[in-house]
C-alpha positions as CSV (number, residue, x, y, z in Angstrom):
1,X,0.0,0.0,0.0
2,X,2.3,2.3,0.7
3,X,5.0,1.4,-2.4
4,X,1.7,2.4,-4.1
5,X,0.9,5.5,-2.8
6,X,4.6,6.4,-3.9
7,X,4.1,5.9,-7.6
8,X,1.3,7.6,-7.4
9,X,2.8,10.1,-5.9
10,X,5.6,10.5,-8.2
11,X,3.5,10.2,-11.4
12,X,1.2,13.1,-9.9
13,X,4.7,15.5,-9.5
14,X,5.9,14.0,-12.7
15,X,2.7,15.6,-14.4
16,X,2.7,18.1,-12.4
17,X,6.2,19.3,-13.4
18,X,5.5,18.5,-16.9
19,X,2.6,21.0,-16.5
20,X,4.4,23.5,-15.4
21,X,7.1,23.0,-18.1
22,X,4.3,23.0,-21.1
23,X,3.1,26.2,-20.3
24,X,5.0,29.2,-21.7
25,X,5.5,32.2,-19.3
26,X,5.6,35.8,-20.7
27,X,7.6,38.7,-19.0
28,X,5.8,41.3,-18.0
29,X,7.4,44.2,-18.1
30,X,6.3,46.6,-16.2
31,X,6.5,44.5,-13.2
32,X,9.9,43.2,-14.3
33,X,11.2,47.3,-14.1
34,X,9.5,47.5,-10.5
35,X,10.8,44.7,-9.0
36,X,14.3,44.4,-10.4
37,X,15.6,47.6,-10.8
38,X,19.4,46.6,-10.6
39,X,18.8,43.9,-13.7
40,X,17.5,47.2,-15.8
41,X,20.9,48.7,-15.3
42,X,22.8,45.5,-16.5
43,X,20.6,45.0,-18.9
44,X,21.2,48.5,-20.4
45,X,25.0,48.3,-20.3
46,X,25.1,44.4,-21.8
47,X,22.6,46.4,-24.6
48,X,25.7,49.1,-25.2
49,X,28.1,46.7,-25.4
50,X,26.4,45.2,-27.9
51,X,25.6,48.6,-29.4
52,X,29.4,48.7,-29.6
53,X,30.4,46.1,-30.9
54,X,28.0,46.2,-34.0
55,X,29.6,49.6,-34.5
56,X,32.7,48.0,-35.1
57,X,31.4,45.4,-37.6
58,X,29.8,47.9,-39.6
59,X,32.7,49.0,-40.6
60,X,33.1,45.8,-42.6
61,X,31.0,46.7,-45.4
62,X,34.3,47.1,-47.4
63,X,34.6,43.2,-47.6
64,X,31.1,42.4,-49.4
65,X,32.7,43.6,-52.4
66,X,36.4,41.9,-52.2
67,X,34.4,38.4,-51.2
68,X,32.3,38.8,-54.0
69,X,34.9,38.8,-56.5
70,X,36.7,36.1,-54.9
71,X,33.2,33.9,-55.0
72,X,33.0,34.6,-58.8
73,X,36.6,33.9,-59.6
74,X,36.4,30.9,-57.4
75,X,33.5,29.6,-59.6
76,X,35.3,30.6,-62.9
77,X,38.1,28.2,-62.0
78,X,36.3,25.8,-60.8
79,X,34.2,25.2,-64.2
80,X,37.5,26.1,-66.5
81,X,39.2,23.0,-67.6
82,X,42.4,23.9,-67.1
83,X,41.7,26.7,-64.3
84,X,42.7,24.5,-61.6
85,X,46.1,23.5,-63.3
86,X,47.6,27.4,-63.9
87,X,45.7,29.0,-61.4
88,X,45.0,32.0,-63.8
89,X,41.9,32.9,-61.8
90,X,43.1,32.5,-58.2
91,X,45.4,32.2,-55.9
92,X,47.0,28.9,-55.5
93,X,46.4,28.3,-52.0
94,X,43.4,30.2,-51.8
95,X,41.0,27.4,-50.3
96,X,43.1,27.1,-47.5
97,X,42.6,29.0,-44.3
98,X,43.7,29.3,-41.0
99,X,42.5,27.5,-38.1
100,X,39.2,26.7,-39.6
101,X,37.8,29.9,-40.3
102,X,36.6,31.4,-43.3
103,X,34.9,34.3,-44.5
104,X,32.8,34.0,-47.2
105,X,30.1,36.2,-49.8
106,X,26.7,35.9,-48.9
107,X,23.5,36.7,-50.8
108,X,19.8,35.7,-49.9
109,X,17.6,35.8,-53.1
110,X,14.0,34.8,-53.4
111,X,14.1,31.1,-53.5
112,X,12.2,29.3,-51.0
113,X,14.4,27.7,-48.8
114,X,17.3,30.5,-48.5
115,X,20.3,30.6,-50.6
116,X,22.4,30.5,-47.1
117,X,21.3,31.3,-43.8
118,X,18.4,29.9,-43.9
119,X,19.5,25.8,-44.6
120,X,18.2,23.9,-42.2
121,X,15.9,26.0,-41.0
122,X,12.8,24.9,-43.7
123,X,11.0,26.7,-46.0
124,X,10.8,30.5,-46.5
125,X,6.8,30.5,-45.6
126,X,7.8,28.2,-42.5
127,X,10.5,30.5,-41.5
128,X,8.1,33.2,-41.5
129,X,5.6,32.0,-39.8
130,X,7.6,31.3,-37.1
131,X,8.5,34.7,-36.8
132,X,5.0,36.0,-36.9
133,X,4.1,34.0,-34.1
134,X,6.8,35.2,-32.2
135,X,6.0,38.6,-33.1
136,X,2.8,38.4,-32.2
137,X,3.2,37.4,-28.8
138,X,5.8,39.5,-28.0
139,X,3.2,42.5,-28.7
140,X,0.6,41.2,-26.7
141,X,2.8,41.9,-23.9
142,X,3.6,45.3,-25.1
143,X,7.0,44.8,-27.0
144,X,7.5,46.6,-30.2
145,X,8.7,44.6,-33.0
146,X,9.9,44.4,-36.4
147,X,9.2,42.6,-39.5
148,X,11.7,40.5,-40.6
149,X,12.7,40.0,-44.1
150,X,15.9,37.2,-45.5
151,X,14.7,38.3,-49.1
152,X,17.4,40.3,-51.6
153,X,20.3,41.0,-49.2
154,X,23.7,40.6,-49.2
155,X,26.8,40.5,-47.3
156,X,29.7,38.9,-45.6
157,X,29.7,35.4,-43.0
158,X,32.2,34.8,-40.7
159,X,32.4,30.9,-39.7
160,X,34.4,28.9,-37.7
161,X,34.1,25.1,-37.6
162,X,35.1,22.0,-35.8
163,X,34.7,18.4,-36.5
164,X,33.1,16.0,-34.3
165,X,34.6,12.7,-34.0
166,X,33.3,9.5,-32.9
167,X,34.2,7.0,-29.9
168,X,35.7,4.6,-32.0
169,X,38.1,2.2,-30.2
170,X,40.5,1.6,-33.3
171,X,40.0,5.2,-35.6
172,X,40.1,8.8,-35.1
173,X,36.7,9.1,-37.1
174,X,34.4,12.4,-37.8
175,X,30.9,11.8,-37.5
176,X,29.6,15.5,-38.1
177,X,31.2,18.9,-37.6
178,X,29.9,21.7,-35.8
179,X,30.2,25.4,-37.2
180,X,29.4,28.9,-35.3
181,X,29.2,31.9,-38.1
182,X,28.3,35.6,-37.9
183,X,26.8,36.8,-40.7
184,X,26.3,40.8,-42.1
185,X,24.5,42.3,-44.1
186,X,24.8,45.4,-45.7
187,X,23.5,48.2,-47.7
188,X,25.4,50.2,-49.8
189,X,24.8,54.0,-49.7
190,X,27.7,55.5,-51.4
191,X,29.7,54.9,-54.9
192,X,32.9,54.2,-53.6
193,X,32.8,50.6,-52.2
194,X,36.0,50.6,-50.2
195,X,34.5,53.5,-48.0
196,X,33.4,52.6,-44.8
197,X,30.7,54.9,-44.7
198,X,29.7,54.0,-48.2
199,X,28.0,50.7,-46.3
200,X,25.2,50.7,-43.6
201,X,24.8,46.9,-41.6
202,X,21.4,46.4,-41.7
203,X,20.9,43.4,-40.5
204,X,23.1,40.7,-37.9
205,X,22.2,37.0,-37.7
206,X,24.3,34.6,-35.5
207,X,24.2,30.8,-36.4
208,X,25.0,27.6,-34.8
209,X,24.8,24.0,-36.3
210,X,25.8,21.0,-35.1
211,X,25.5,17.8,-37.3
212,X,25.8,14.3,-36.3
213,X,25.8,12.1,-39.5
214,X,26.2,8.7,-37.2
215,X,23.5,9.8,-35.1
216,X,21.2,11.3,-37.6
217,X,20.9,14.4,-35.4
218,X,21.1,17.8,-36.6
219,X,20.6,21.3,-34.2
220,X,20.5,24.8,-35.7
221,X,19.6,28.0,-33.9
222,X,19.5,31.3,-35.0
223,X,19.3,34.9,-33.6
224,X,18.1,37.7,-35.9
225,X,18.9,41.3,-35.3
226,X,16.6,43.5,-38.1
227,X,18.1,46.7,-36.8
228,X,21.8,47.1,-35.2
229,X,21.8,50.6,-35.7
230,X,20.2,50.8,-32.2
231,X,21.1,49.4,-28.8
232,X,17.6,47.7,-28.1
233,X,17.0,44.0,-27.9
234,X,13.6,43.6,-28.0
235,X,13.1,42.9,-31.3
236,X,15.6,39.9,-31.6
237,X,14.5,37.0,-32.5
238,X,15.4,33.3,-31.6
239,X,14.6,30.6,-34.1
240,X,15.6,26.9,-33.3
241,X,15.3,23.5,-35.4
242,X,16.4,19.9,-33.8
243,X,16.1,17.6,-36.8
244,X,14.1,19.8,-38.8
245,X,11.1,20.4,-36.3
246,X,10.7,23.5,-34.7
247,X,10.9,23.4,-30.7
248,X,8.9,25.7,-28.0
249,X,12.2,25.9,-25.4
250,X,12.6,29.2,-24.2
């Protein structure tokens, strides 16, 4: 009787707790400046750092250009015959970079699943919709946002990536690899493309994937900022894929 009255219990906390862990919680804001006045103040200066730092990579614009050239010179080599022999397009050891980093030319037309960012992440309408839901709940508890759009920009992405290897008692093996990239994307607003203020970052979208061929698992996240010209968050959003299928963790 009383190993019984245990299980049940447990399974009452257990669904309980699962409860509790199904139901999304919203901040309220107002109450959240009241009551925590000292996590407004950090808040604000981790939001200037930030601020800062995006200050910095606009100054980058200069690159979109250089990397674009390098893309299409790439390409002509690789589908000339001999291109790869001479080297008349490139650089000989251009495919080789340091410590596994790379930056790269990056341009988001109007196909449906994203040219670049968006892989992995599903289809453009799913992508969207996602963000619309967000959006939507963030201004029912009073949080301006932004609409989003991947469509017709271009840029620059910073990447770094790692492999991952297996346990495998007799080999060194990858299984996957995981990659961490920055990407930016700019406008250009004067002629001369090698002047930094002839380029205005528009838009900043951090990526994580990690890929594990053995064990068929694959986990992307991405955080979008539509405007880092100013030093608020609350119009960042957080989208996240495990195996294709959109998750509701917070």
């Amino acid at each position: 009787m009383k190993h019984r009255m245990w299980i049940t219990v447990t399974i009452t906390l257990a669904a309980f707790g699962g409860l509790l862990i199904a139901q999304p919680r919203m901040v309220d804001r107002k109450t959240e400046k009241e009551d925590f006045e000292s996590l407004q103040v950090t808040e604000l200066k981790q939001e200037e750092n930030i601020k800062q730092a995006y200050d910095n990579l606009g100054k980058l614009g200069w690159l979109v250009e250089m990397a674009k050239t390098d893309r299409k010179t790439k390409l002509e080599q690789e589908f000339d015959e001999k291109g790869r022999l001479d080297f008349k397009k490139t650089f000989r050891f251009i495919e080789y970079t340091p410590r596994n980093t790379y930056v790269r030319y990056v341009k988001e037309t109007d196909k449906q699943s994203g040219d670049n960012i968006l892989i992995g992440l599903g289809t453009l309408d799913e992508v969207n919709a996602l963000i619309k839901d967000k959006n939507t709940k963030a201004s029912a508890v009073g949080v301006k946002t932004k609409d989003i759009s991947f469509q017709n920009r271009e840029g620059i992405e910073l990447t770094h990536f790692d492999f991952i290897y297996g346990a495998d008692p007799d080999q060194r093996r990858a299984v996957g690899s995981r990659r961490k990239s920055l990407a930016l994307y700019f406008d250009k607003k004067g002629s001369d493309p090698n002047d930094v203020n002839s380029w205005q970052l528009t838009m900043v979208v951090s990526k994580t994937v990690r890929d594990n061929f053995r064990k068929g698992i694959r986990d992307v996240e991405l955080i979008v900022d539509s405007s880092p010209q100013d030093s608020t968050m609350d119009d960042v959003i957080i989208l996240h894929r495990y195996n294709e299928k959109p998750t509701n963790a917070i």
